[in-house]
C-alpha positions, 0 to 999 in steps of 0.5 A: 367225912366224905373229904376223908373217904376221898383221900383214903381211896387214893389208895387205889394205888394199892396192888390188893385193891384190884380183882381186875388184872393188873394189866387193866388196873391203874395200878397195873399201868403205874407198876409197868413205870417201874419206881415213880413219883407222880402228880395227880388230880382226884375229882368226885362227883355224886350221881346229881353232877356235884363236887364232892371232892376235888384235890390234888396231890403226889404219890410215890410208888415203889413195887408194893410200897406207896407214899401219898401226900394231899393237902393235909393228909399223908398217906403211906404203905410199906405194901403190908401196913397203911398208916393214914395221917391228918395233921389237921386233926393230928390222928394217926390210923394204922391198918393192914392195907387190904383192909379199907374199902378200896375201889377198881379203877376202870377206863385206864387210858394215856393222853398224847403227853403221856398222861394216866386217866382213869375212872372209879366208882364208889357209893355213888361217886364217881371218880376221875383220877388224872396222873402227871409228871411221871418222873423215875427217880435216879435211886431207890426210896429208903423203906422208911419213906413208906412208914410213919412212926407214931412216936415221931408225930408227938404226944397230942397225936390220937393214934387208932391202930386197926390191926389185929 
C-alpha cells in the first residue's frame, strides 16, 4: 500500500496539487521547461530514517497534461482526468485529478548540471524527488498520449472509476 501511496504522489507534477505559487512549486519550475520529458528519482523515508520507497522513472509534461511511467505503474492526466494503472495487478482507477491527496513541493532548487530537486512531506514521509534529462521534444504528444482506454487494457482488467 504504501508503494502504491508512493507513486500516486508522483503526481505531484500536477498544477492543482499546489497552494504555493507556481513560481516555488516543482510544477512551476517544470512548466517554465515548456513541453519535457524527463527522468527522475523518488526516495521516501519515514520519521525513523527508513526507505519506504525508493524508485525511479519518466514523466512527460505538456501544459496540464502529464504522463508517468514507474516500474509497473502508469500514471496519465489529460489535466482534468487521472487514470492510474498497475499492470501487475492489471487495476485501472479513473478520478478527477484534484481529487488524490497530492503534496506541495517545498526546497525546489537546480544543480550546477541542470538538475531539479525538490522536498515533500506526506504523513510522516518525507520525500525527496530528483528530476534529470530534461529534454524538449521537437513536436507535441498526441493528447491520447495522456489518457488510457480501459477497453484497450483487456477483460481481466478491474476497472474502479471515482468520478461522480
Amino acid at each position: 500500500m504504501k508503494k502504491i501511496f508512493a507513486l500516486m504522489a508522483l503526481c505531484l507534477f500536477s498544477e492543482c496539487a499546489f497552494a504555493q505559487s507556481d513560481a516555488t512549486t516543482l510544477w512551476g519550475e517544470l512548466k517554465k521547461q515548456g513541453q519535457v520529458s524527463m527522468d527522475f528519482s523518488l526516495k521516501g523515508t519515514d520519521k525513523d530514517g527508513l526507505v519506504v520507497s525508493d524508485e525511479v522513472g519518466k514523466a512527460f509534461l505538456q501544459g496540464d497534461a502529464y504522463r508517468i511511467e514507474c516500474g509497473s505503474m502508469l500514471i496519465c492526466c489529460d489535466g482534468t482526468t487521472m487514470w492510474l494503472y498497475n499492470s501487475d495487478t492489471e487495476e485501472l482507477v479513473i478520478d478527477y485529478d484534484e481529487a488524490l491527496p497530492f503534496m506541495k513541493a517545498t526546497n525546489v532548487r537546480k544543480d550546477q548540471q541542470g538538475n531539479i530537486n525538490a522536498t515533500y512531506a506526506a504523513d510522516d514521509i518525507t520525500f525527496k524527488v530528483k528530476i534529470t534529462n530534461i529534454a524538449n521534444p521537437a513536436s507535441k504528444w498526441a493528447k491520447s498520449f495522456f489518457v488510457i482506454d480501459p477497453a484497450a487494457l483487456g477483460e481481466d482488467t478491474i476497472v474502479t472509476d471515482l468520478r461522480d
